[in-house]
N, C-alpha and C positions, 0 to 999 in steps of 0.2 A: 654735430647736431644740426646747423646748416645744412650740408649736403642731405640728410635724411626728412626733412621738415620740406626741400624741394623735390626731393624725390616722391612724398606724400602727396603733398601740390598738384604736381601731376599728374600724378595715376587717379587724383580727385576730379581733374579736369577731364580727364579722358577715360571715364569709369566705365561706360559702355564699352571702350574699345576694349577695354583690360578685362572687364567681365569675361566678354567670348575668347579674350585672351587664358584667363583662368579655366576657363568651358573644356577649352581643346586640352591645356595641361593636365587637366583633371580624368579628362576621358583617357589620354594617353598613358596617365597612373593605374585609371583603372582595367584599363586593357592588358597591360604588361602584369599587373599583379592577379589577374583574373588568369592567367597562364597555367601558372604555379597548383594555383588555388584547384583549379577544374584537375587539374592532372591528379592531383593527389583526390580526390573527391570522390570520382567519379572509379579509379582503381580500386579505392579503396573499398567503394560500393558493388563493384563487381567483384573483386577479390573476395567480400564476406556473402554474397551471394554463393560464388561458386563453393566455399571451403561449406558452406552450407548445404549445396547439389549433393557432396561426399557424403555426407552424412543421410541425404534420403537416399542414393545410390548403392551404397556401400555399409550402411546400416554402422560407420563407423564414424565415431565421435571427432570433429574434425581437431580439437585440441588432444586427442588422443596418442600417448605415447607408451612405447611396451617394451622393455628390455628384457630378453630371456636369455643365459648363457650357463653351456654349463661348467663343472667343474671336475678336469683333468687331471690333478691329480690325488692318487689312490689314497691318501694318506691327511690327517688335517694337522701337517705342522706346523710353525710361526710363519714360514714364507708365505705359506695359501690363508691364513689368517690376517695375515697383514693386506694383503691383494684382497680379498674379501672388502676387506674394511678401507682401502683404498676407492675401489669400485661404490659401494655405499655412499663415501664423500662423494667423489665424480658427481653420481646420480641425485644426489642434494643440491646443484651447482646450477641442475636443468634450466628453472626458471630463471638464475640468471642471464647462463647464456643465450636463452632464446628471445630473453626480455618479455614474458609472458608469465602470469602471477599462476601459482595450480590454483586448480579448484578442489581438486583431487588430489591423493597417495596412496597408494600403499605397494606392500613390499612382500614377497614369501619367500622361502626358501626349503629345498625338500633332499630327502634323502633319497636315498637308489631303494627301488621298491624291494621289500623284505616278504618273506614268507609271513603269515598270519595265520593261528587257527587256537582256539580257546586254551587256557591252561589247564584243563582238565581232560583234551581231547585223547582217544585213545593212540596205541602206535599204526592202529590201522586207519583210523581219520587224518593223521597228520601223516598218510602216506596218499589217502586219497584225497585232500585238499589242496587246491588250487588258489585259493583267494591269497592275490600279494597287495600291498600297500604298502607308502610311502609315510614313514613322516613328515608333518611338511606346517607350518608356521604363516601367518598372517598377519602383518599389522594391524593394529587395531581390530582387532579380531573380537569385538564386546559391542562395535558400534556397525558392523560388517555382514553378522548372522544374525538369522534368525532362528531361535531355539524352542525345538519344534517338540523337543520334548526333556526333558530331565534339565541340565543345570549345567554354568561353564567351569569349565576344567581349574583347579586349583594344583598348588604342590603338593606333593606327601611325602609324608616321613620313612616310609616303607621301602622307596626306590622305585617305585610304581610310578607310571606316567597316567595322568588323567587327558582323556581327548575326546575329540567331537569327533563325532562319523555320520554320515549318512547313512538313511535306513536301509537303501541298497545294498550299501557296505556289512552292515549287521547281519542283514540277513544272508548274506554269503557266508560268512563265517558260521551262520546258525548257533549265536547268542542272541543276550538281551544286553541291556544296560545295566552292567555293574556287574557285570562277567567278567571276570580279569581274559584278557588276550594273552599270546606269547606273540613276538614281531623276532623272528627270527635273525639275527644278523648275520651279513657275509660270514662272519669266523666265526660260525654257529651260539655265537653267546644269545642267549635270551633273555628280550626286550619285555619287561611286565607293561601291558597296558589294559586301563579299566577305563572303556567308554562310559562318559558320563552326561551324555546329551545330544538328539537328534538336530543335524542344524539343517535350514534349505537357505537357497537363495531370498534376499529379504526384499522386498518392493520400494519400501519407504528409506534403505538405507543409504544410498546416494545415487542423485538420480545423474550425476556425469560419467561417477568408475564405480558400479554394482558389482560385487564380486559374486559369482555364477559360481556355485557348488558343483553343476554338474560337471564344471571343466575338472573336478578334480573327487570326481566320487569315492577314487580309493584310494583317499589319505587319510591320514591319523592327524589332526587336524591338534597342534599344542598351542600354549600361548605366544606369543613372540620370544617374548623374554626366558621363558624354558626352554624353549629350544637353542636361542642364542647359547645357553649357559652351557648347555647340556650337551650340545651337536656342534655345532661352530667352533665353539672355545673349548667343550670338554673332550671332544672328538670320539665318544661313544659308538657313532656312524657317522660316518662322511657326509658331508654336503654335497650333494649329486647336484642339484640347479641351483640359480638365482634368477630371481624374477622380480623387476621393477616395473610400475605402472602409474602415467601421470596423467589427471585430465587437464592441460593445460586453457588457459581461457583465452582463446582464438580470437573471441572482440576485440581484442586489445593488439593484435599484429595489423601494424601501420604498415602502409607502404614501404617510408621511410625504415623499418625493422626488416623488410623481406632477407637482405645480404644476411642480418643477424644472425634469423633463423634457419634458415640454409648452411649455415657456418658453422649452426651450434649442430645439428642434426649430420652433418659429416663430421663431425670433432664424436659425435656420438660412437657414429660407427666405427669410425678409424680407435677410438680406444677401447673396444671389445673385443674389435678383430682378433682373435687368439689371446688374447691376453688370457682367460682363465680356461677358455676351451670353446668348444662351437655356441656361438653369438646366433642372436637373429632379431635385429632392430626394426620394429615394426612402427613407422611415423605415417599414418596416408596421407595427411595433408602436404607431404613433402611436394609431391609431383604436381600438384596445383598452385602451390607458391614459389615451386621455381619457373613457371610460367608466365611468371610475372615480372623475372629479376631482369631487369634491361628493359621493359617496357613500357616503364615513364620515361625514359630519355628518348624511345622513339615518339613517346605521344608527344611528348614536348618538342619532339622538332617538328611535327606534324601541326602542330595548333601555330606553331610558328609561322610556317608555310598558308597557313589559312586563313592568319593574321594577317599576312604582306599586305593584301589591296586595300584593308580598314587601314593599315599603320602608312601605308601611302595613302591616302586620302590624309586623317589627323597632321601628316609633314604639311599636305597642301595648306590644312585651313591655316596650321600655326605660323606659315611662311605669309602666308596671306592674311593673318590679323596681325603678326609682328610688323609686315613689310604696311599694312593701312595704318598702323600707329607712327611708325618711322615717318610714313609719307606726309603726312600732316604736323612731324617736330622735324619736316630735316632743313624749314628756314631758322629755325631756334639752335642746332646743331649747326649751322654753317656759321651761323651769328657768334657762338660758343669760339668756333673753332678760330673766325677771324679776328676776335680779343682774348686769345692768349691761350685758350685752354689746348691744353693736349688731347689726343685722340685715348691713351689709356685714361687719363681722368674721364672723359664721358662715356669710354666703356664701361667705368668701374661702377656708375653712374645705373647705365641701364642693368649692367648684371646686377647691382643690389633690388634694382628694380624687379628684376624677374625672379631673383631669388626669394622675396615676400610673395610673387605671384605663385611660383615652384613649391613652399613651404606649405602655402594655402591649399594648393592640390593634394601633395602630402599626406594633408591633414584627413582630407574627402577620399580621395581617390581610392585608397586600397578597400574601406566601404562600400564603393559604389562596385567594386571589381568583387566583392562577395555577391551583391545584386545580379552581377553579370552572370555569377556561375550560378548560382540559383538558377538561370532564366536558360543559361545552357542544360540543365541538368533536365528542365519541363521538356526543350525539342524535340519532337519526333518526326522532324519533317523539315524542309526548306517553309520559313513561316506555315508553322504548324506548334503546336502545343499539346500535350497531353495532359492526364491528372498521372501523375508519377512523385514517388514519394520524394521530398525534399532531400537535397545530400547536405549533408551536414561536413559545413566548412566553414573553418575555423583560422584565423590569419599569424600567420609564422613569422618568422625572422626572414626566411627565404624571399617571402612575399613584399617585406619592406626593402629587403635590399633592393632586388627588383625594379620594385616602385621605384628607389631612388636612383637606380641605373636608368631609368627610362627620363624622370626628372630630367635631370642631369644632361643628358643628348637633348632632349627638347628644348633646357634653356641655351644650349650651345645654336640649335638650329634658329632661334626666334631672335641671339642678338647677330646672326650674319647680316639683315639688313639695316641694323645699326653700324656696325664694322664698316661697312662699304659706303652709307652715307656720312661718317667721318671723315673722311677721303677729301671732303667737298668743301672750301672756303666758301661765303655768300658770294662773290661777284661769279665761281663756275656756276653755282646753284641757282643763280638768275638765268646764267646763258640758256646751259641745258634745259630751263623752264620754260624759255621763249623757246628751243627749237621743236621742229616736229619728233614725237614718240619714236624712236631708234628700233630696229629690229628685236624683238624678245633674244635671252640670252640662250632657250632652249632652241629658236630656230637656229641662233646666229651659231652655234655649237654641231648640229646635225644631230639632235641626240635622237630627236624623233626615226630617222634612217636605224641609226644605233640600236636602239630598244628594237623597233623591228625585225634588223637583221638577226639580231641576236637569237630573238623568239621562233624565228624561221631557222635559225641553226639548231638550236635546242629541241624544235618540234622535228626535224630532220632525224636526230640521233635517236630520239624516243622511237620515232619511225622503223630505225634500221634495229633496234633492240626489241621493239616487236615482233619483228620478222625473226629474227632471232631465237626468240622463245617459242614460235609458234612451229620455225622449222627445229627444232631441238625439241622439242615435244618438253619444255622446263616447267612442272607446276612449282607455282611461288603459293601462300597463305592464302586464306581466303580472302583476306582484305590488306593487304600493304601499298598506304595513299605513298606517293614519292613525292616528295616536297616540292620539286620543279612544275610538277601538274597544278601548282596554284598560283605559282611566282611567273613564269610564261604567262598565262592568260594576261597578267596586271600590267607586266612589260608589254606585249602584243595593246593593249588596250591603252594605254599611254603613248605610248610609241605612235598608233595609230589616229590618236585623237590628235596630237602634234601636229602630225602630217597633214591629215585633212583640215585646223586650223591654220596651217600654211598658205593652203587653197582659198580655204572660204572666202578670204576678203576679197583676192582677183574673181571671185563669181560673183559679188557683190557690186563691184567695180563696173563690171560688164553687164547687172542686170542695174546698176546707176546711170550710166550712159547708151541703154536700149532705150530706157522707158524716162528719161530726165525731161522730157517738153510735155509729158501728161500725167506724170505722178504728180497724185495730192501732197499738196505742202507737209502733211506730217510724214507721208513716208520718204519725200526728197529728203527732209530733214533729219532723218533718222540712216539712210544708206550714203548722204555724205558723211555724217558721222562715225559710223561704223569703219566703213572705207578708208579714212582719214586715222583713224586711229585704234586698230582693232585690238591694239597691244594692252592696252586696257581691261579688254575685257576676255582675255584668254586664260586669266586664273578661274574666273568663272564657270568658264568654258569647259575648260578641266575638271573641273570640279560635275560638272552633271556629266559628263562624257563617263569620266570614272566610274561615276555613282550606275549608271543606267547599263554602262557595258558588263559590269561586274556584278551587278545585280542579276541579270539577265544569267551570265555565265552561272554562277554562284546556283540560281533556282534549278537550270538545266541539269548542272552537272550533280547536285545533289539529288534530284528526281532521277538521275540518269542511275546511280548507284544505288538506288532505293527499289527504285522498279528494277534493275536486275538480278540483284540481291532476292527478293523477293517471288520475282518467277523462278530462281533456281531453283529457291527450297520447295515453291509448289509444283515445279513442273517434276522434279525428282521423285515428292512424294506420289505426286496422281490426281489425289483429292486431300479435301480438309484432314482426315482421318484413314489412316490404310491398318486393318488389323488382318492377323491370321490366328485362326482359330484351331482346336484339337479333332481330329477325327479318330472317332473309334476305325480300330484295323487289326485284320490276324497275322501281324509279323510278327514273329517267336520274339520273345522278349531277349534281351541283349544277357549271352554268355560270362558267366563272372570270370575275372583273371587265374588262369591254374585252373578251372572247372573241367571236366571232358564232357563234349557235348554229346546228347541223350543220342538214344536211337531214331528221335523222328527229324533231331538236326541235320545227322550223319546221314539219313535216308535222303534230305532236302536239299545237301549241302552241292550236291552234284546237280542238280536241276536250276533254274531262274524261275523259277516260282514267283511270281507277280503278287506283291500286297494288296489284298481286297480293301476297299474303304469303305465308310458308309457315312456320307453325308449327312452332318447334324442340321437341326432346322435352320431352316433361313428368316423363318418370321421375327423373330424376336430384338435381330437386326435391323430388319425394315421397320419394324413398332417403336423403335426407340424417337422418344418423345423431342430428343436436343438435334433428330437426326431431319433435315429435309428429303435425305431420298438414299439410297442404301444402294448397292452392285456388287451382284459380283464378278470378279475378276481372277479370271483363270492364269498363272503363267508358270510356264517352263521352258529351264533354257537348256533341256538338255533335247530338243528335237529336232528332227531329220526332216528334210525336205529334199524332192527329187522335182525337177522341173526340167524338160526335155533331157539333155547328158549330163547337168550338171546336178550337183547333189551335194550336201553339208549340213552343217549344223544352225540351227536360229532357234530364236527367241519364239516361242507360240505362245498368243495371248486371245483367249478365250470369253467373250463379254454377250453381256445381254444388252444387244443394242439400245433400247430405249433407256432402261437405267444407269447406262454407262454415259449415255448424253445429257441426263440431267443431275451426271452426281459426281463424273470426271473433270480436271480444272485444266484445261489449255490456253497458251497465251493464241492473241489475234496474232492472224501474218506469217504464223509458222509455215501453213499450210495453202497452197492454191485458193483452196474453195475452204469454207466453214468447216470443221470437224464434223457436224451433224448432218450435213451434205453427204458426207462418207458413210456416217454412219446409217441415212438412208437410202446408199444408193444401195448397203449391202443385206437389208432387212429382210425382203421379202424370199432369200433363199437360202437355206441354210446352208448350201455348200460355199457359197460368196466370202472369199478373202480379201483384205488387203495386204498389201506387202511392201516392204523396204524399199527408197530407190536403190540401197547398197543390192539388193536381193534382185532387184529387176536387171539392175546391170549386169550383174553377174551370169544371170543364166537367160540374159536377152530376151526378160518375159513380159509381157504387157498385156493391157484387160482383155479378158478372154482365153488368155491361156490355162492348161490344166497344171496345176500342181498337185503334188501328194505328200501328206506328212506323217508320220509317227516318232513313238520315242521308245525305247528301253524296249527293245523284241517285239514290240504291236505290229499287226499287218499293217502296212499301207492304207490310210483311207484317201480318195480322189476331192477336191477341192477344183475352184475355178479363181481367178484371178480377176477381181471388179475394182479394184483402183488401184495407183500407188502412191505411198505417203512418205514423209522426209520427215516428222517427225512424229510422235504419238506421247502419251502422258506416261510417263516414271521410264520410258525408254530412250537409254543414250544413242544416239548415231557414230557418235565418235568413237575412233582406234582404241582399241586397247591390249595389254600383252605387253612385254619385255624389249626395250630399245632392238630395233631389229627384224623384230619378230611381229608385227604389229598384226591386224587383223581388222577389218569392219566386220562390225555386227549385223544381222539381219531378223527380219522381224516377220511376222505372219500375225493375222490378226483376223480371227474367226469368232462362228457364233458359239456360245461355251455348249449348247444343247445339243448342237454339231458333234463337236469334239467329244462330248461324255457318251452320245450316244454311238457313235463310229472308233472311235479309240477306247477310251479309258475312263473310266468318276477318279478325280485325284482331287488333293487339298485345294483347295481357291485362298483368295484374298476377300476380305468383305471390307470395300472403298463406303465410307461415307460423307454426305456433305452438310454441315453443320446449317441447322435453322435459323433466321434470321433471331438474331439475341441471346443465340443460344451461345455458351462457351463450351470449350475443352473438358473443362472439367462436370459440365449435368452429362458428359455421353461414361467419363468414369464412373461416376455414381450411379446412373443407370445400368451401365455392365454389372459393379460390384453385386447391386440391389438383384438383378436375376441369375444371379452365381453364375453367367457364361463365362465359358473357360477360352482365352485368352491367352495365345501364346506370343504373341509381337506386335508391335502396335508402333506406328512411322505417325507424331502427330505435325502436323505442317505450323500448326498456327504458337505449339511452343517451338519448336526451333523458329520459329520466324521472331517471337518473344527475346531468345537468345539473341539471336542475329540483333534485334533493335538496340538490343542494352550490351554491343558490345563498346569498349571505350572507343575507338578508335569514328565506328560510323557515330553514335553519340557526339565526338566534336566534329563531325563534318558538318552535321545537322548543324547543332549548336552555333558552332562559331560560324557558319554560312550566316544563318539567320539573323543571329547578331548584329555577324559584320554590317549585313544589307541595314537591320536598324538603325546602327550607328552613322553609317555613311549616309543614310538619308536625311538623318538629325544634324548630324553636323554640315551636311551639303544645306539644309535651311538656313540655317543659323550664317554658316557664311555667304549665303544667296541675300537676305537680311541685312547683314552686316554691309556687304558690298556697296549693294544699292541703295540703301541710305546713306552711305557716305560720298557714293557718287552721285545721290541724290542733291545732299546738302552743299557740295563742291558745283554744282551747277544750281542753288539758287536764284543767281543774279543774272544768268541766261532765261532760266524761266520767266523772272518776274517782269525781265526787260521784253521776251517774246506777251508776255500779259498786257504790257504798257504797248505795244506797237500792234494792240487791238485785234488779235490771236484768240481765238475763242476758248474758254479750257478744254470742253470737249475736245479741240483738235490737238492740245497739250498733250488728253492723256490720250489721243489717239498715237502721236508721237511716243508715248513710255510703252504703249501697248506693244507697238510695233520695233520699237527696240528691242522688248523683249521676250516676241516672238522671232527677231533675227539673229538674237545672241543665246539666252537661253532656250529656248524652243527648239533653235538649229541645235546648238549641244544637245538637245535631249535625242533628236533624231540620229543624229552622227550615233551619240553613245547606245540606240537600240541596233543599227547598222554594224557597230563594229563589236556589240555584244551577239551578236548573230553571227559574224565570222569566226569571233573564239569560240563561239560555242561546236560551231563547226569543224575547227580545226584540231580545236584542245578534249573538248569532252571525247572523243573515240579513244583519246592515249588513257581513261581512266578502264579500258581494258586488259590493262595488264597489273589491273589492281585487283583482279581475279584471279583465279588458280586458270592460267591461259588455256588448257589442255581439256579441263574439264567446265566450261562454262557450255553449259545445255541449260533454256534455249541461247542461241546466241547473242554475243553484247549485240543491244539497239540504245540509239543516244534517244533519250525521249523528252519530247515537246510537250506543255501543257498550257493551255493557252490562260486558263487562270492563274499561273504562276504572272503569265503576260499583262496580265487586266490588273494581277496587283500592285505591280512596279507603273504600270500607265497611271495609276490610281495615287500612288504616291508621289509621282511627279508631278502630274496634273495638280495636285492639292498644294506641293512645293510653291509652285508657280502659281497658280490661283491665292494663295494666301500673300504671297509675297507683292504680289499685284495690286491686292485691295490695301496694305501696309503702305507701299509708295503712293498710291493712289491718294490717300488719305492724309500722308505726308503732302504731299502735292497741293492737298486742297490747302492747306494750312499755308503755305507761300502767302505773304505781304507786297505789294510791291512797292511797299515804304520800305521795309522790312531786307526787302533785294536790293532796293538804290543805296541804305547805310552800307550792308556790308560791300559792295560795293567802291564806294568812299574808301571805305578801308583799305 
């Protein structure tokens, strides 16, 4: 009771320090638990996204599951009776195994199809009749059709079966309803059956699993249970199929469920497989939820890795608010230790202490780390935010353990500078007080050499693994971040900040003793200080070096992925929108399989006869109201060029100069001169090309030479050569073809009115480029609305939608953003913390510089100037050495691409507003922190400085 009522005492005394003590625990719970959270979130919102794509794609219900199998053997004895009914169980089992509730059932079973034809028909009708039909049974079959005419089938006493048919079916047979049938069986016995009701497909009867009549027009349609009794069990005819069908409810498959349903869905298969006879397991959402299986444990090593320079910064502050609480109890701890206590009783001391601090986070933290994914889930950007729908996250057991793993490390790292000042009796605790500040234990160690060497080894290998992929021609995913591309940067930025804090104070030294007989008293008094004891103020140091270098890295390399992520998908597309449309044409319509082709195929068949086209209007394209500007765009790649000896195959792309330059999307830089330069210089002649430099090189052509092109048997038409270009919009430069065999493509690029009038009118593309506010979707509606026909359509701005919300670029975004918020917040907090306590620690200097008639203004010229020499210079270092990682490290996030196929190619990219807002936030840092001291400052007594003093 004692020990805890001191330990209270305490932490009452010293509440501010323990606050930002609580601050950092609490941030570090919620970071760690925010891990979890985001991973599962953010999958799980992409996962019902996509199982949702299947279903507008594939017009297939993504909980939808279909067992069909049929049955082998000829006979229905107890063996296939029992398997029957074995299979039934199985298939009732579904929603446990997949851990998904149905929404849906049902079930059919059908017989091998039997001759049909009235029982009154003559011997010569039932020699000319064709119509066969199946018996065949539906579950629920009362709440399933709709009965379209007469009434549902009942028993009878007669041996007569009553059944639904469709009116197709009726009228093949040429009766009515309530005409007895004969159903002929394999061993010619005859089936009585008297249709007693038209059924169709029903709208309203479930809208997940609608059973579709017309999949089974010619069945003899009984109730379940008649048939069971009748066909199954009484073996009257064999059970030819079984068919089960579940809508399961998709909502409900968590991440955490993926292994399940993958498990249950091959335990599906594997128990069909020949069991009763040929199976066909039809699940689509299989192949989109195993796309997922292993890919929270890479997000989560991913979010790890992008964690690192936040989770190094949080060690900083808590080392640095544990180490400023210790530094102000360690004459109280030296006093302790010189009357009798032992070094574990005053550890046990501070650990209870940290553990009420620990518990309090605890309690906040996993909270604030839902906040956190919230605010990851809005980023679309390096500090950027969008309106996106909230992910809905919910906290686990996983997430507190977490937390309390994180806990748990953080109170082990906060009592190491109680540990080490236990060590110390009061009389060393005096000496080492009186001597000068000792080397820091990062110089005295070399860690700073360490971290860098390391970062330079590491950037070395990434180097040669480059070269690697590039000379192997290896495509990797479209996006795979490698964890070390964010752990480098942080070591290189520490490492670096070390090193040059090594230096600083000897430059300090040397501009103290250039300028020492003309410097103003406040900054002489500010650079012997520095000089004298820079050991002081090097956690500080660290702390903006980190914050500014990683920030800086962090914005670049996040704009660096974003911007080329995003010119891939438009440079590939062309423009906003690439559609191809239908042309009428007189090519003989396509031969059925087995048909013998006519007389005027077999006349053709030996000629190449050229398909005529006739180009549909072009207005209706250029009118669309969501469209800024419309082109079209000619290409084929199956054409010929001859340019002095040499001759092959390229690429011809046929355009209307001016609407190609106001509706085509190229990045800057690709090219020598502007795109529109080209496109002018080639305007005024229709025979004017450009060409590939693959294509120049090769046939050693440059502007003014003649080329000629055609394609598919056309004469030759003559061209001229007015530029060459290295790249052009949706055309790759790069090799392609089978390891070995590779090949450079070549390109020709003329005016389309040229081409159609000298060759050929073939199909075009019609590029267009979407109106300011217009979306994607007013250019569908508008298509819909004037029935153009529409056979392909490349939209840039949804796959770029895809691209944004995939999980992996989402946490770059994200946890970038974050991170720079975090590190900024807590780089205040402990810039705050610092300098008021080094504030308050030099009271009795200030009050006594007051007393020996010191102006305040030169006071605060003195705090100004210190902290423009300590934090100002960190802020400089830390944009300095955020500028080399950015330089060194962002290039290796090019093998975060498919290496092979990145067109245009990787550019690291600058933005200088990224720049202005990290200036912005330091400058505020420091400007806030300034007028806090300042103001503390004023408050100084110099009664107030001589008591403590005394003391």
């Amino acid at each position: 009771m004692a020990l805890g009522t001191m330990i209270l005492r305490k932490m009452a005394s010293n509440k501010w320090l323990q606050l930002n003590l609580w601050f950092g625990l609490t941030l570090c719970v919620a970071l760690f638990s925010s891990m979890p959270l985001y991973s599962d979130a953010i999958l799980q919102r992409t996962l019902q996204r996509e199982l949702q794509l299947v279903q507008g794609e594939s017009s297939a219900y993504p909980g939808y599951v279909r067992i069909r199998t049929t049955v082998s053997s000829t006979k229905m004895d107890d063996k296939t009776i029992q398997a029957i009914g074995r299979a039934d169980r199985f298939v009732r089992t579904i929603p446990e195994r997949t851990g998904l509730p149905a929404q849906a059932f049902y079930e059919q079973r059908f017989t091998p199809k039997l001759k049909v034809y009235g029982a009154d028909a003559s011997e010569q009708e039932k020699k000319t009749q064709k119509t066969a039909g199946a018996f065949a049974s539906l579950s629920g079959l009362e709440q399933r059709v709709r009965i379209v005419e007469g009434r549902l089938p009942a028993d009878r006493q007669d041996g007569a079966f009553e059944a639904l048919v469709t009116e197709r079916f009726l009228n093949s047979v040429k009766r009515s309803l309530g005409e007895e049938l004969i159903a002929e069986a394999p061993d010619k016995t005859p089936l009585r059956v008297v249709p007693v009701g038209l059924v169709a497909t029903s709208a309203d009867a479930d809208p997940y699993l609608p059973y579709l009549t017309e999949q089974a027009e010619n069945s003899l349609l009984l109730p379940f249970e008649t048939f069971e009794r009748e066909f199954t069990a009484g073996g009257k005819v064999r059970v030819a199929e079984l068919e089960w069908r579940y809508a399961l409810d998709y909502a409900q498959l968590s991440i955490g469920g993926i292994d399940r349903f993958l498990e249950a869905a091959t335990d599906i298969k594997r128990y069909f497989r020949g069991r009763l006879g040929a199976e066909e397991v039809n699940v689509p959402a299989t192949a989109t939820v195993a796309s997922y299986a292993g890919k929270q444990a890479r997000l989560d090593v991913t979010m790890l890795s992008l964690y690192s320079p936040v989770m190094l910064m949080l060690a900083f502050y808590l080392y640095m608010a544990a180490n400023l609480v210790i530094g102000r109890q360690k004459t109280e701890i030296a006093v302790l230790r010189s009357r009798g206590a032992s070094r574990a009783q005053i550890m046990a001391a501070y650990a209870a202490e940290n553990m009420l601090l620990g518990a309090a986070a605890l309690a906040v933290g996993p909270f604030v780390g839902v906040g956190f994914t919230k605010l990851l889930g809005a980023s679309g950007g390096f500090l950027e935010f969008v309106q996106r729908s909230a992910l809905e996250v919910s906290l686990t057991s996983g997430s507190y353990r977490i937390a309390a793993l994180a806990v748990g490390g953080a109170i082990l790292l906060v009592l190491f500078p109680a540990f080490l000042a236990t060590r110390v009796d009061i009389v060393a605790h005096k000496q080492r007080s009186a001597r000068q500040p000792r080397m820091s234990f990062w110089h005295k160690t070399g860690i700073d050499l360490v971290l860098i060497a390391l970062a330079g080894y590491l950037l070395y290998n990434f180097g040669k693994r480059q070269e690697d992929l590039k000379r192997l021609a290896l495509d990797q995913d479209a996006l795979q971040i490698d964890p070390l591309l964010f752990l480098m940067p942080a070591m290189f930025a520490l490492g670096g900040g070390l090193l040059l804090l090594r230096v600083y104070p000897w430059l300090l030294h040397l501009l103290y003793r250039a300028g020492r007989r003309w410097w103003p008293p406040s900054l002489y008094h500010t650079l012997v200080q520095i000089s004298r004891s820079s050991g002081q103020y090097l956690t500080i140091q660290v702390f903006l070096i980190m914050t500014v270098s990683t920030g800086l890295f962090s914005a670049n390399a996040a704009r660096t992925i974003n911007d080329n992520m995003e010119s891939k998908i438009r440079y590939a597309a062309g423009a906003d929108i690439a559609l191809t449309t239908r042309w009428a044409n007189d090519a003989p319509p396509p031969a059925m399989a087995g048909a013998e082709p006519g007389p005027e195929a077999a006349a053709s068949s030996g000629t190449d006869r050229r398909v005529q086209y006739t180009e549909p209007p072009f207005e209706p394209f250029a009118d669309l109201e969501g469209a800024a500007s419309a082109a079209k765009v000619f290409r084929s790649d199956k054409a010929r060029f001859a340019a002095g000896k040499t001759s092959g195959k390229t690429t011809l792309m046929g355009i209307e100069t001016k609407s190609f330059g106001e509706t085509a999307w190229m990045k800057d830089g690709l090219l020598e001169h502007p795109i529109n330069s080209y496109l002018n210089l080639i305007a005024p002649n229709p025979k004017a090309v450009l060409i590939s430099r693959s294509l120049a090189d090769k046939a050693k052509a440059k502007p003014g030479d003649a080329i000629r092109l055609s394609w598919d048997g056309l004469d030759q038409a003559a061209f001229t050569v007015y530029g060459i270009v290295d790249y052009w919009p949706s055309w790759s430069p790069l090799q392609s073809g089978e390891p070995g065999k590779e090949e450079l493509p070549y390109l020709v690029v003329g005016h389309l009115s040229a081409i159609q009038n000298r060759l050929a009118v073939e199909p075009y593309e019609v590029w267009l480029k979407l109106a300011d506010g217009a979306a994607s979707q007013d250019i569908y509606d508008e298509l819909a609305a004037q029935k153009l026909s529409i056979s392909g359509l490349t939209d840039a701005n949804r796959q770029l939608a895809v691209s944004n919300n995939d999980p992996f670029r989402l946490a770059i975004n994200g946890v970038m953003t974050l991170g720079f918020v975090i590190s900024m917040l807590i780089c205040f907090f402990g810039f705050l913390l610092f300098w008021l306590l080094t504030l308050s620690g030099r009271t009795l200097q200030y009050g006594v510089l007051g007393a020996m008639g010191i102006p305040f203004r030169q006071i605060i010229l003195m705090l100004v100037s210190e902290q423009l020499l300590t934090s100002g210079a960190a802020a400089v270092i830390g944009v300095l050495i955020g500028g080399w990682s950015s330089e060194l490290f962002v290039p290796m996030f090019e093998m975060s691409f498919a290496t092979t196929a990145q067109v245009p190619p990787f550019t690291v990219v600058y933005r200088l507003a990224d720049y202005l807002q990290l200036y912005s936030l330091v400058g505020i840092t420091l400007a806030v922190g300034l007028l806090v001291l300042g103001w503390r400052l004023s408050r100084i007594r110099i009664a107030q400085a001589l008591k403590l003093g005394e003391e």
